[in-house]
Each structure stands twice: as C-alpha cells, then as structure tokens.
C-alpha positions in Angstrom: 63.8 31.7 80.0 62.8 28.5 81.1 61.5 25.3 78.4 59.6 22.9 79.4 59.5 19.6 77.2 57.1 17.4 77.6 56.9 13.6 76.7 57.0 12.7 72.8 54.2 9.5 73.2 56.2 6.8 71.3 55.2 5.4 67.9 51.8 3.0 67.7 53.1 0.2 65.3 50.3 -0.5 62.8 49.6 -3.9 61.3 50.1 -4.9 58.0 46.9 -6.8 57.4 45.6 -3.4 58.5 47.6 -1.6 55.9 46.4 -3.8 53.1 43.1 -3.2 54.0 43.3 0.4 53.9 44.9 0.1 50.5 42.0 -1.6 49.1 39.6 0.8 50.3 41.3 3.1 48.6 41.2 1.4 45.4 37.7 0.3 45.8 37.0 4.3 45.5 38.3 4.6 41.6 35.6 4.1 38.5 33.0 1.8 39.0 31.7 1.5 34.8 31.5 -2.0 33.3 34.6 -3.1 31.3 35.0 -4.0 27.4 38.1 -5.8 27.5 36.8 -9.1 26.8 34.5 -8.2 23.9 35.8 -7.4 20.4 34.2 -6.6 16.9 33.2 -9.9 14.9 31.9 -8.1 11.9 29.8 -5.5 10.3 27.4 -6.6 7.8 25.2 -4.6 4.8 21.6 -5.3 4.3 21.9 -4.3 0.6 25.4 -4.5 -1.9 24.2 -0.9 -3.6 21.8 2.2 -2.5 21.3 4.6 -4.7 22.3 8.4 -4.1 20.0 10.3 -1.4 18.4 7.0 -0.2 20.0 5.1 3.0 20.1 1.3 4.1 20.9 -0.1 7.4 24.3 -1.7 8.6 24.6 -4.2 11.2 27.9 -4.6 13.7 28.0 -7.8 15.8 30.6 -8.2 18.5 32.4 -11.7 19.5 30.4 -11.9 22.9 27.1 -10.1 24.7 27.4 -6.4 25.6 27.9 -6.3 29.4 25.2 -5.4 31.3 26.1 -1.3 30.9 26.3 -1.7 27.4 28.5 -1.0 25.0 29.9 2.3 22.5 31.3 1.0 19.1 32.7 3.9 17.1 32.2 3.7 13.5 33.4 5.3 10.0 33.3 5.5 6.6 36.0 5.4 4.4 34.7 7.9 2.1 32.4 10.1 3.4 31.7 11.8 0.0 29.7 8.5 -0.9 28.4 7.3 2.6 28.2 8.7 6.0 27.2 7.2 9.2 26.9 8.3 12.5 29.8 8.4 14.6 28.9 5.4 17.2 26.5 3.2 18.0 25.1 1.9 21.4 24.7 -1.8 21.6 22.5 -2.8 24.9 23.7 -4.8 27.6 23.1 -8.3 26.8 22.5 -8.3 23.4 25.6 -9.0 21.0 24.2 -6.6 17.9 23.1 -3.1 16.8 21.5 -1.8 13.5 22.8 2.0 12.5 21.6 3.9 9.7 24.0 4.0 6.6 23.4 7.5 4.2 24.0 7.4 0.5 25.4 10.3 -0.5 27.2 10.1 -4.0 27.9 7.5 -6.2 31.1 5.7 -5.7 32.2 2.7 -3.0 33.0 3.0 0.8 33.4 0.7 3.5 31.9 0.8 6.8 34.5 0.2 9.8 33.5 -0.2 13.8 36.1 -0.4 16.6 36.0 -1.0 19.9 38.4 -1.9 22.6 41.5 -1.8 20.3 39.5 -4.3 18.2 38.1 -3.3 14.0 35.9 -4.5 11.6 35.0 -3.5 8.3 31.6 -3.8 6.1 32.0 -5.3 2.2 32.0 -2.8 -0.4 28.9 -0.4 -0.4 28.4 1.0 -4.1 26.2 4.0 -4.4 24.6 4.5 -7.8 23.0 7.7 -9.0 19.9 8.8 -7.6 17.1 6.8 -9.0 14.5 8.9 -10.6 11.4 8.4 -13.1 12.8 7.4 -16.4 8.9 6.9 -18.0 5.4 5.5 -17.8 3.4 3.8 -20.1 0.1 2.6 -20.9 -0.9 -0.6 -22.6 -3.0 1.3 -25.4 -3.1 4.6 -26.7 -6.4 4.2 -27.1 -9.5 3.1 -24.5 -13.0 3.0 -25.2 -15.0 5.5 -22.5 -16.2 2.8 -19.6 -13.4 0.1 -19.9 -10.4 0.4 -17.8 -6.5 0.9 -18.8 -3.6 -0.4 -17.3 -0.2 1.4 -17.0 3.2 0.9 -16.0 5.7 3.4 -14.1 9.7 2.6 -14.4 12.9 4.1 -12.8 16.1 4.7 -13.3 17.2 2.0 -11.2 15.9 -0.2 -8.1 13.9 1.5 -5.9 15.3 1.6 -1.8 14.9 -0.2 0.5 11.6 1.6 1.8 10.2 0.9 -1.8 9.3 4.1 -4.3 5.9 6.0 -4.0 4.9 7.4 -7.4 2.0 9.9 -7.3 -0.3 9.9 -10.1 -2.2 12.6 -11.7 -5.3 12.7 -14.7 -8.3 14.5 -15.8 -11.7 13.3 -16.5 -12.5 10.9 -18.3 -10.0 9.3 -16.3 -10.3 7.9 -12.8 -6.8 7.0 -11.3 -5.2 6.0 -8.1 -3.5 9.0 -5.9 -0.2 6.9 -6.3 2.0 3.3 -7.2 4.2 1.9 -5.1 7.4 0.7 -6.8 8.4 -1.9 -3.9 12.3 -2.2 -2.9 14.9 -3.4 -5.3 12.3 -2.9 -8.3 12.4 -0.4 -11.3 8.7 -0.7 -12.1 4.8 -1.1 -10.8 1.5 -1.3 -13.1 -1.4 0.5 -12.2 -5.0 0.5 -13.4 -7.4 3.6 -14.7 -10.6 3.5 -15.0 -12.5 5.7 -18.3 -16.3 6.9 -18.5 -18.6 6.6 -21.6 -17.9 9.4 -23.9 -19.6 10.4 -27.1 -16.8 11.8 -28.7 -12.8 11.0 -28.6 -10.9 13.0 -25.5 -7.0 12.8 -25.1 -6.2 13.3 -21.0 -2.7 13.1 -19.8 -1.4 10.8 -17.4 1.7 12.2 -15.4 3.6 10.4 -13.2 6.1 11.9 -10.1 8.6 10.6 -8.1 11.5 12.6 -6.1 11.3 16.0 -8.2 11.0 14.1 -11.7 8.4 13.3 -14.0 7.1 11.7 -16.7 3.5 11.4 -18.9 1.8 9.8 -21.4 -1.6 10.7 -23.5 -4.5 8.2 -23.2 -7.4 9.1 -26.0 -10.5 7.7 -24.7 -12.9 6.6 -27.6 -16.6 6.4 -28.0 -18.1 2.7 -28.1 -18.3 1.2 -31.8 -21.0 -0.9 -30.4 -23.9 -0.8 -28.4 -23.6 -2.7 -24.9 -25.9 -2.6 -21.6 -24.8 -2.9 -18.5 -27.0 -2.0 -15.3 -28.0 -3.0 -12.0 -30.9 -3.5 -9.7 -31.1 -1.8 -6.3 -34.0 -2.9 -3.6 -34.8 -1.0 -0.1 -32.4 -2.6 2.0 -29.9 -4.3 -0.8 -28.9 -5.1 -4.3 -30.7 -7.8 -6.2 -33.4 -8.0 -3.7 -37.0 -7.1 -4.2 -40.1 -7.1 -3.0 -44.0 -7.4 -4.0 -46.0 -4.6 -2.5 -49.2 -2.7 -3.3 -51.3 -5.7 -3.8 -48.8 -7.5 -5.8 -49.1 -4.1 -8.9 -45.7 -3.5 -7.9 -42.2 -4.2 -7.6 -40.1 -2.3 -4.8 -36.9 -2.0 -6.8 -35.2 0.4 -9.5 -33.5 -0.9 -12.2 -30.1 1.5 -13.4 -28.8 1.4 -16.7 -26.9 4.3 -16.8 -23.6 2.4 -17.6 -24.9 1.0 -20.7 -22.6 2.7 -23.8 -23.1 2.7 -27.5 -21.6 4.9 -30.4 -24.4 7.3 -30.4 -26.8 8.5 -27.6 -29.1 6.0 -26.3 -32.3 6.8 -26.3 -34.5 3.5 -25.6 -33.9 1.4 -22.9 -35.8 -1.8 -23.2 -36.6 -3.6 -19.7 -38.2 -7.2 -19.0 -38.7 -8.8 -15.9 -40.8 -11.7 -13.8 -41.1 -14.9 -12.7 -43.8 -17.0 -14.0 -45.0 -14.1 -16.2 -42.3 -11.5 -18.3 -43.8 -7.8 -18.2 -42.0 -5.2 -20.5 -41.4 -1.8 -20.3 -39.5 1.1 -22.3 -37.7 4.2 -20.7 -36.4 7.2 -22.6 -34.1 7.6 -19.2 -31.5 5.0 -18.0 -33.6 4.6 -14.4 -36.9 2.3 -14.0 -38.0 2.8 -11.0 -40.8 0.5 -9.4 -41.7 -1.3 -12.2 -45.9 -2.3 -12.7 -46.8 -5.8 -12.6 -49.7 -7.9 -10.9 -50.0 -10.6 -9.4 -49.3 -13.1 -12.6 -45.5 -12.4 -12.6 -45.2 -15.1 -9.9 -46.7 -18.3 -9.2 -49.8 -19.1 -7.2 -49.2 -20.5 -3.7 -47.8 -22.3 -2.2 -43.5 -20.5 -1.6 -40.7 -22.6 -3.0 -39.2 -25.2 -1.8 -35.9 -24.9 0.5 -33.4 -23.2 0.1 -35.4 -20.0 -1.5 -38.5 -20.6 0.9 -39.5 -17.0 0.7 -38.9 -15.8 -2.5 -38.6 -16.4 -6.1 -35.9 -16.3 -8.9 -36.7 -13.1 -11.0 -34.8 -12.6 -14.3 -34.2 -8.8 -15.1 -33.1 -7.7 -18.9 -32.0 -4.9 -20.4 -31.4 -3.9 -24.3 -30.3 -0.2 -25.4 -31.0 1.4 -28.5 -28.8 4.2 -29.7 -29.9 7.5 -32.2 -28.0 6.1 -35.1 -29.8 2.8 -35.4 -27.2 0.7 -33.0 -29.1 -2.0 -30.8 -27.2 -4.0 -28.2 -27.5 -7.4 -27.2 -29.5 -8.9 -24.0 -28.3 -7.9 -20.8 -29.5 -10.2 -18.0 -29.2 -10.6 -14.2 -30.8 -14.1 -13.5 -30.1 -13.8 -9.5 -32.6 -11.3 -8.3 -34.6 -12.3 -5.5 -38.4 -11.0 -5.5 -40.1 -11.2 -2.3 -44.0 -11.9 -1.8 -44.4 -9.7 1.5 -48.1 -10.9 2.3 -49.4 -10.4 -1.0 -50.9 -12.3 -3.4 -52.2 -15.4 -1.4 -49.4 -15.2 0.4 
C-alpha cells in the first residue's frame, strides 16, 4: 500500500490591525436600542393632595434630562394598591423630559406613587383617598313661589367634586321648568341652579330631585297663585318684535299684542289695551291676544317723517291693564319702544 503525502501549504500570518477590525465588526452586530444610562427619575408630582374613592387624578414623572430620541419606559407603583392603582409604566417620548399617567382612586386611605428607571426611584407625596363623594342634599331658596316667577336652588356633596367637576341631573314636573342638569365644578361641594314656575290658579307642590353617581336627593317647591294682579305681555310684528307697521289705509296696525303672561289671584277676564302716537285708541279683549288692532290715520302725525335717527317711523306707546273675576285690577303695563311704521299710507 503505497501513501502519498502531499504538501501541507504553510500558515498565512494575519495582521493584527486586521484582527481588530474583525473584532469590531463583530461587536458592531449586538443591540442597536437607545441607552438610559444617563437619565434618572427627578420626581413624580400629584395634581391634587386628595381624590375621592372611584374618581382618578393625574400624576406627573419628570426625569433629570430629555428622553433619548427612542424614548423612554419608567415603571411605576403604588404602595398600596387597595387605595390607588396605576398602570404599570409609562412611555415618555424622545425628547421630551415628562409624562402624565392616570392615577385610580380606589378606597380611602394614603399611597404613594413610585417610578424607577435605570436603577434610579422616585416617589409622589402622600395621595389620600376620601370616601366616594355622593349627593348629601339640595335645597331651594323658598318653599314657596308664586306661579310665573323663577326659583333658585342649590345642590351639595359629600365632599369636593373631581377633578372632571360633578354633573347632577335634575328632574321636576309641571309647573316647573328646570335645567336637564348642574354642574358641580372640581374641588367644589355645591352649584345653584334656577327654575322657572307658570301662572297657577291654585297652589301645586312638585318635587325637585336631584342625582349624582347612584344617590339622590329632593325637595318640595309649592307654587302659589298671585295675591295680586300684574300684566306682563309683548308685541310681535311680521318680521320682528316691537316693530309695526300701518297698512290698509292707515285703519290698521300690523302687529298682535300677547298678554298671556299676565297673572292675578283669580282668572282674568278683561284685558285692557291702549296704544298710538299722536292719538291713544283703546280696546278691551275677553282673550290675552289682540291681534291687528283698529285705528286711522289720527294715531300718528301728519307729514312730514321724523327727524334722524327714527326717519321712518314713530315712537308708539303700547299698555296693558288686566282685570281678574274677584275684583283684582293691576297696574299699567307699558312698552314705550315700539316702532310703527307708515308704509305709504297716510300722506306718506
């Protein structure tokens, strides 16, 4: 048997500069993610001492230096999680040297937020939870209102409302008009209201109930007759209030007078109206509504118009007096401001 051996080719030295460079290439290959290590935790702040149970706030962690440009992962906890919880990090943008995160309220007691990062710790004051805040009562300035005057109320908690404020809701029968709901704003145990009543000829109690996060509370409101007799109306033209115009030959006036928000103790039956210009014409209505009132030409001034600034129409005076069935008369309402326009009659 014969072996045949050939040449072993002899060993290629290889540079060290070579070497080196190979070993940083290899390096180069390991994790490319953007370092912490010169950015600690300065602090984590509370916007808010006390929240109270089932309501949240919002915490606030600043670190010693900007976030690098991939950002940065604090992790946070609470020291007792049976009073506050949060989540379990938060992500703080590169660049930016702060992050908000959501603190929960749970139960009443204290706990203290804490955020670490790269071996680094910080931890919030004190957060106190108090009990859940609820509606402890609402109130009215008067037990009493006469029908057609307005009310105002008052709805109070427990405690001060969170920080996103406290939406009451609000609920009433006729003769009661009320807002859908009050807004209690943050850090206060209370808000007013107003509710408005409607001319009644007898006394009716309606409740007022107030809601807020599953409790309630109510109070009555009696709503009275008037003990006096007061008018109150308004005047309506064809395109807008308090403005009127002269038409079929100047018999006429294209406007309705309304008093059907007038009161008095008993039912009114008697509506006195007067109205003009130069002349006052009167006229009576068993019904709250005169509509297109008679006139002629007399219940304004010849020609020539007024003077600037009313260069087109005149100053009309409107009033109203109501009489009631059990003898009650009211005083003189007037609307001095109504405008009364010729429109081509009349000389004009």
């Amino acid at each position: 048997m014969r072996y045949i051996i050939g040449r072993i080719p002899p060993l290629v030295a290889i540079p060290a500069a070579v070497i080196g460079l190979l070993s940083t290439a290899q390096c180069g290959s390991s994790s490319t993610s953007p370092t912490n290590s010169g950015t600690a935790i300065s602090s984590v702040s509370l916007s808010t001492p006390s929240v109270a149970a089932g309501g949240s706030e919002q915490g606030t962690v600043t670190l010693s230096a900007a976030a690098p440009s991939g950002g940065a992962t604090v992790t946070l906890a609470s020291s007792n999680a049976t009073v506050a919880t949060v989540p379990a990090s938060v992500a703080i943008p590169g660049g930016s040297s702060t992050a908000a995160f959501t603190i929960s309220a749970v139960a009443p007691g204290t706990a203290a937020i804490t955020a670490s990062m790269n071996g680094s710790s910080s931890q919030s004051p004190a957060l106190t939870v108090t009990g859940r805040v609820t509606l402890s009562a609402i109130t009215v300035a008067s037990a009493t209102v006469v029908g057609g005057d307005s009310i105002n109320g008052t709805v109070r908690l427990s405690g001060p409302a969170p920080t996103a404020g406290a939406v009451v809701t609000l609920s009433g029968g006729d003769p009661l008009t009320l807002p859908a709901s009050v807004m209690v704003p943050s850090g206060a145990t209370s808000a007013t209201f107003s509710a408005f009543t409607r001319g009644v000829g007898g006394t009716i109690s309606s409740t007022i109930t107030a809601s807020y996060d599953g409790s309630t509370a109510s109070v009555v409101v009696a709503i009275t007759p008037p003990t006096t007799a007061t008018a109150n109306f308004g005047v309506t033209g064809p395109t807008e209030t308090e403005t009127c115009t002269l038409i079929n030959g100047g018999n006429t006036i294209n406007c309705t007078f309304n008093g059907s928000t007038s009161t008095a103790p008993g039912p009114i039956v008697a509506w006195d109206w007067t109205y003009g210009v130069a002349k006052t014409f009167s006229q009576t209505t068993t019904g709250p509504v005169l509509a297109m009132p008679a006139v002629d030409c007399s219940v304004i001034p010849a020609p020539p118009l007024p003077a600037a600034p009313a260069n087109q129409w005149f100053s009309m005076v409107v009033t109203l007096v109501v009489h009631d069935n059990l003898g009650h008369v009211s005083p003189p309402a007037s609307d001095r401001i109504v405008r009364l326009f010729p429109q081509g009659v009349c000389g004009f």
